[in-house]
C-alpha positions as CSV (number, residue, x, y, z in Angstrom):
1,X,23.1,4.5,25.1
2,X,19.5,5.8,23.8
3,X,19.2,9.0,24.1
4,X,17.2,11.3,26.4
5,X,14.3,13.3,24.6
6,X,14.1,15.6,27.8
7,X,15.8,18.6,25.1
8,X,16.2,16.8,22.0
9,X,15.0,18.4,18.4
10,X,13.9,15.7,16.3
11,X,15.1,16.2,12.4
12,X,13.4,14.8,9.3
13,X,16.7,14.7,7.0
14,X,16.4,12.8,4.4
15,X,17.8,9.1,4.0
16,X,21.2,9.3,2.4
17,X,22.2,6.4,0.1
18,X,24.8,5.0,1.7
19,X,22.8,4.3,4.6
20,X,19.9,2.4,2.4
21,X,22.6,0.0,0.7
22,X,24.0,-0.5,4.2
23,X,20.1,-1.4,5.3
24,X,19.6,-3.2,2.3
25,X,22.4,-5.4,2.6
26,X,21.1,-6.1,6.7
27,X,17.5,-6.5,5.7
28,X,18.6,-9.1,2.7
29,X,21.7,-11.2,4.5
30,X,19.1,-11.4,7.5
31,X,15.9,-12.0,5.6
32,X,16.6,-12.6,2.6
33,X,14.1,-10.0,1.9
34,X,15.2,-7.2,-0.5
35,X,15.1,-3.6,-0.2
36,X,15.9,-1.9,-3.7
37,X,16.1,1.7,-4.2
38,X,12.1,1.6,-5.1
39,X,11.5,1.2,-1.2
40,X,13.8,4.4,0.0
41,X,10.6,5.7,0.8
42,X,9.2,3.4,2.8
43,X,12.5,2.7,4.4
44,X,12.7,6.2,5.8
45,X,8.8,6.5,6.8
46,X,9.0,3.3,9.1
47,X,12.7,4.3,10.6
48,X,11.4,7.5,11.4
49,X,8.9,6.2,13.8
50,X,11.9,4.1,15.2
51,X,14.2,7.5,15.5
52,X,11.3,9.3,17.2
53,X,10.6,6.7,19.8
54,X,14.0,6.6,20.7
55,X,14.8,10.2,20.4
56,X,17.3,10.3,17.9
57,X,18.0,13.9,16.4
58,X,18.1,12.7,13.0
59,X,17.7,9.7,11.2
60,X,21.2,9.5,10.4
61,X,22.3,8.9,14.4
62,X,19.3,6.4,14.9
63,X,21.4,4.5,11.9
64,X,25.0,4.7,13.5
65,X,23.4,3.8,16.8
66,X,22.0,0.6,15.4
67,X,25.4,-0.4,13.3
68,X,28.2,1.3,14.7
69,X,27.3,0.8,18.5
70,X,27.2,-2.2,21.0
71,X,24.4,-0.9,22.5
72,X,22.7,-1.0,19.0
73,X,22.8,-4.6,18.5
74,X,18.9,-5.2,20.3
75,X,17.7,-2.5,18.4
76,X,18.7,-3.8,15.1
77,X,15.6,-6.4,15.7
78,X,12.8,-3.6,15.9
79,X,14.6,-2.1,12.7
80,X,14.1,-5.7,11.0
81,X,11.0,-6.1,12.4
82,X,9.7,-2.5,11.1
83,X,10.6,-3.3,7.5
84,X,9.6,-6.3,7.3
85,X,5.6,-6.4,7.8
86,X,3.8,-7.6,5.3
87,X,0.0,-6.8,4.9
88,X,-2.7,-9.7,5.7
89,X,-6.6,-10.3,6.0
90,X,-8.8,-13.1,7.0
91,X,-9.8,-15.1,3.8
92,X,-7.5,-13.5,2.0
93,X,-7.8,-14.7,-1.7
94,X,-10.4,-16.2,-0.5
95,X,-10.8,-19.4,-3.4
96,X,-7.4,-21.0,-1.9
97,X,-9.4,-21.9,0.8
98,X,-12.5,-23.2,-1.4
99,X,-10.0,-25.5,-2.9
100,X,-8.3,-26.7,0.6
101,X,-12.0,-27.7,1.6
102,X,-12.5,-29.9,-1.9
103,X,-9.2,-31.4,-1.6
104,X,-10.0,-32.2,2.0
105,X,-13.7,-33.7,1.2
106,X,-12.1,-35.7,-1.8
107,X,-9.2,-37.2,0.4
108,X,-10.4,-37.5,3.5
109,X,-9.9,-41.4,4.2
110,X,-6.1,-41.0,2.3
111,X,-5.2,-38.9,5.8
112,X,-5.1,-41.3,8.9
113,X,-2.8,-39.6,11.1
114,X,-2.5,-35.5,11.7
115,X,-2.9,-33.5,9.1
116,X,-0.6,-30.2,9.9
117,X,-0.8,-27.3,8.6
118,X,2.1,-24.3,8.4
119,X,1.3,-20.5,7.5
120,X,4.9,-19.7,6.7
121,X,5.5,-15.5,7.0
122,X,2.2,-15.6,9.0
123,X,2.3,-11.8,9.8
124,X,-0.1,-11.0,12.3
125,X,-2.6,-14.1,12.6
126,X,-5.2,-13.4,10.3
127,X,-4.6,-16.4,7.6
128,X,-3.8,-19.0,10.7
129,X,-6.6,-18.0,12.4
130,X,-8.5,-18.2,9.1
131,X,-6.7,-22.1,8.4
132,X,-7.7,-22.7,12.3
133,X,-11.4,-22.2,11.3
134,X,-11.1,-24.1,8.3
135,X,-9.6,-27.0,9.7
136,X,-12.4,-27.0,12.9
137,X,-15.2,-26.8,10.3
138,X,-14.2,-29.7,8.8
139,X,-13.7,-31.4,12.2
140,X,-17.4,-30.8,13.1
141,X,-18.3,-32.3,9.8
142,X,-15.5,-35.8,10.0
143,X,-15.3,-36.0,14.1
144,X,-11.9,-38.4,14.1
145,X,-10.2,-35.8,12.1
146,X,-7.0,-34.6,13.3
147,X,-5.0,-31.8,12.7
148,X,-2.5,-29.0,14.0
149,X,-2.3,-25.4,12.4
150,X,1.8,-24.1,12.8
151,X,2.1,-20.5,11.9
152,X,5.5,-18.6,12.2
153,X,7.0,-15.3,11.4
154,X,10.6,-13.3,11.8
155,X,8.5,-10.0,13.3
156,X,8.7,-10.2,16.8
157,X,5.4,-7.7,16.9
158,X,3.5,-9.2,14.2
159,X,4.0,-12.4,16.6
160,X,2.7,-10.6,19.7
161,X,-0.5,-9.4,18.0
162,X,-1.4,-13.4,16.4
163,X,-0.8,-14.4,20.4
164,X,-3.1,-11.7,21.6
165,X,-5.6,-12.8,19.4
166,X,-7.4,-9.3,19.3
167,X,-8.6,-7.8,15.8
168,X,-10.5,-4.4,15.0
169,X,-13.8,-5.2,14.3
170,X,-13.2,-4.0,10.7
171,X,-11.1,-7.0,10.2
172,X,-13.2,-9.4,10.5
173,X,-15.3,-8.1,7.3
174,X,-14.9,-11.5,5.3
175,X,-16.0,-14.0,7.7
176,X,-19.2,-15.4,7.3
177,X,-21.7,-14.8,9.9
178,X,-22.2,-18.3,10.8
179,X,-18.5,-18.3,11.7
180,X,-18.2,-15.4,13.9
181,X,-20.5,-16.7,15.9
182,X,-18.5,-19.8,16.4
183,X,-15.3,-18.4,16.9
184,X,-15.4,-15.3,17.3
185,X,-15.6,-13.0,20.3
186,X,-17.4,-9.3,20.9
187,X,-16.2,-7.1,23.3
188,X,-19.5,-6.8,26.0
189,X,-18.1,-2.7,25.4
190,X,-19.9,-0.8,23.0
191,X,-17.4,1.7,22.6
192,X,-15.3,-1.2,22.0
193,X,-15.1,-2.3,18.0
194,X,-12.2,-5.2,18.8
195,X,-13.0,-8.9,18.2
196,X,-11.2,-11.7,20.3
197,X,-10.3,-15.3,18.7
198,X,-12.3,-17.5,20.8
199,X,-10.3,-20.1,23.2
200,X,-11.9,-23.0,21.2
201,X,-9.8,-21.3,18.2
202,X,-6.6,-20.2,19.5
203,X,-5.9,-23.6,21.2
204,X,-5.8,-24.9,17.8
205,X,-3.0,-22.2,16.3
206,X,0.8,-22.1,17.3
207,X,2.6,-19.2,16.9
208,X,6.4,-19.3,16.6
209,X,9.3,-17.5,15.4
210,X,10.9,-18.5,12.1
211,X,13.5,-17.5,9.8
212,X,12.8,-17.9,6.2
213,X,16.7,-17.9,5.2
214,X,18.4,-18.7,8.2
215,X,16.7,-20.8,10.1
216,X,17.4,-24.1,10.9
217,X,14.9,-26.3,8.6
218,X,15.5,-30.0,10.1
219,X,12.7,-29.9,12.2
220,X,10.4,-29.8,9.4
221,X,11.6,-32.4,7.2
222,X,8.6,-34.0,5.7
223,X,6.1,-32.6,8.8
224,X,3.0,-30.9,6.7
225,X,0.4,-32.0,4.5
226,X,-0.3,-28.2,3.4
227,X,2.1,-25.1,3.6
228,X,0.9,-21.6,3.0
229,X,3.8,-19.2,2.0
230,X,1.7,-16.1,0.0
231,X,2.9,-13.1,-0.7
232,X,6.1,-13.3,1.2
233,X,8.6,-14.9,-1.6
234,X,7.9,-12.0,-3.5
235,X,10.2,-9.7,-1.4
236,X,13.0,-12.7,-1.9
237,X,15.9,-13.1,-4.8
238,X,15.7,-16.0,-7.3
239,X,18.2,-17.9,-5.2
240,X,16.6,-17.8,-2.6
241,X,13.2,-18.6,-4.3
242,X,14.6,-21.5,-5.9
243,X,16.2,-22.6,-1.9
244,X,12.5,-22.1,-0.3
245,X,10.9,-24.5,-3.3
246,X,13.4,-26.9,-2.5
247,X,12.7,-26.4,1.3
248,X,9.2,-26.4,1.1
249,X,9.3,-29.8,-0.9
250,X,11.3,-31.4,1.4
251,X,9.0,-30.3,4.4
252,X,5.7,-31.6,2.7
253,X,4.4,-35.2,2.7
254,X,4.3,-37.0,-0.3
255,X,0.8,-35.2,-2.5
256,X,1.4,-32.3,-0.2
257,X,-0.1,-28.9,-1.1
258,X,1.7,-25.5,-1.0
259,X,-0.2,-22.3,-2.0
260,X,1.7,-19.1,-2.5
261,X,0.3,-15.8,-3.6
262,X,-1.5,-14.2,-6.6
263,X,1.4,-11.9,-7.1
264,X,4.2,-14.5,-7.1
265,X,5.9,-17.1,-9.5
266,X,6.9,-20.2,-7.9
267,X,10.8,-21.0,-9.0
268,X,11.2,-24.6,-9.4
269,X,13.8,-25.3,-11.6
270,X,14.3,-29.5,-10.3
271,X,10.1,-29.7,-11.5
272,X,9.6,-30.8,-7.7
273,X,6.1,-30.0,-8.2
274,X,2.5,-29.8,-10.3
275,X,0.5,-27.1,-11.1
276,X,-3.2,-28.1,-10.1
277,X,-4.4,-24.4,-10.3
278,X,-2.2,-21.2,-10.6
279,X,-0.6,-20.5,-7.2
280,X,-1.8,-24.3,-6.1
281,X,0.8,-26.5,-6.6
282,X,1.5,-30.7,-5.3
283,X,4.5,-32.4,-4.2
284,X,5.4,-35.1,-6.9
285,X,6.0,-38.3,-5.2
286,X,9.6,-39.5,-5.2
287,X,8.6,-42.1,-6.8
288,X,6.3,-40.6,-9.9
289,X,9.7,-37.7,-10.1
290,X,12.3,-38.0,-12.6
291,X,15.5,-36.7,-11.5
């Protein structure tokens, strides 16, 4: 049971070893993300605000509450979900999406059905929202074009924030004018510095949860013409770098393009793809790959 905070005194002990492997191993089996010793600090700082809310007298109880207790289980979600979210930023490296707009004004007439779109480890909404604009921008210019924007996480918060649609005004900082207009809503408050995702561009973005690791992958078999996954295989093993390659290829169409971040490597040790730029890379057709 949580405890009551009626006469508890709150401890700040520190994070003892044993309890960071034990996280460690959680965060990585669950996620696949890893949490070496580099990250004790922020391990502790975010489980703090965990042990606070729930009144836990040190950190060391909120820990055996979450693993050694029935009652735990729920809570071991909001500990995943508070180590595991990643910054984000409209128009964030901002040329990935100079190059999605030449590759879409170059191959327009190659795409006669949807094209789909997937912001894999979407954090909080900013780069579908920023895909969602993209993709309507290009729709005002070739009316018949079709498209869908899928964006999934594993943070159960960072989900609830995309949904809400609802930014501090210092957010929006890299979208153009011209955009926020179109999009882009002001709160009629002046003491009020949020922004709201219009309707026009929410009804164009679907939010949904996703496992990396664990999750079941069949669905998306060959489903997207573009997949963003930036920034997020970085917190991952090679394994599993080398699995989501694999997964990713087999989700994209033939010519597909997936983008991952700045800061990353892609591990593709079956040469399932091509470099076009660094961080860009195609989907080799099955039939121009040799096995």
């Amino acid at each position: 049971m949580i405890q009551s905070s009626t006469f508890q005194t709150i401890k700040a002990d520190p994070l003892h070893e044993n309890d960071r492997l034990r996280i460690a191993e959680f965060i990585e089996s669950t996620a696949g993300i890893q949490m070496p010793a580099t990250k004790k600090t922020l391990i502790e700082s975010r489980l703090r605000k965990r042990q606070r809310a729930l009144s836990f007298e040190s950190l060391r109880s909120y820990i055996a509450f979450v693993f050694d207790t029935a009652d735990g289980e729920k809570e071991r979600l909001h500990l995943l979900d508070a180590l595991t979210t990643n910054k984000t930023e409209f128009y964030r490296e901002a040329q990935h999406f100079e190059f999605l707009r030449a590759h879409l004004q170059n191959n327009i007439n190659t795409y006669n059905g949807e094209f789909k779109v997937w912001s894999a480890g979407c954090s909080s909404g900013e780069e579908a929202y920023t895909l969602g604009i993209e993709m309507l921008e290009f729709q005002r210019e070739f009316p018949r074009f079709s498209f869908a924007v899928n964006a999934t996480d594993i943070s159960a918060s960072c989900l609830q924030h995309a949904k809400r649609a609802v930014y501090h005004h210092d957010k929006i900082e890299p979208v153009d004018m011209v955009l926020r207009r179109r999009y882009l809503l002001r709160s009629r408050s002046k003491n009020d510095n949020s922004v709201k995702m219009a309707p026009e561009l929410t009804s164009v973005v679907n939010f949904d949860f996703f496992n990396l690791i664990t999750g079941d992958w069949s669905p998306y078999h060959q489903q997207f013409s573009v997949i963003f996954c930036r920034n997020v295989m970085i917190y991952f093993n090679q394994d599993d770098r080398a699995r989501l390659t694999q997964r990713f290829y087999q989700s994209l169409d033939d010519g597909g393009l997936l983008f991952i971040g700045h800061s990353e490597t892609l591990i593709d040790p079956q040469g399932l793809f091509v470099r076009l730029r660094p961080t860009i890379y195609m989907k080799k057709s099955v039939y121009g790959r040799k096995d």
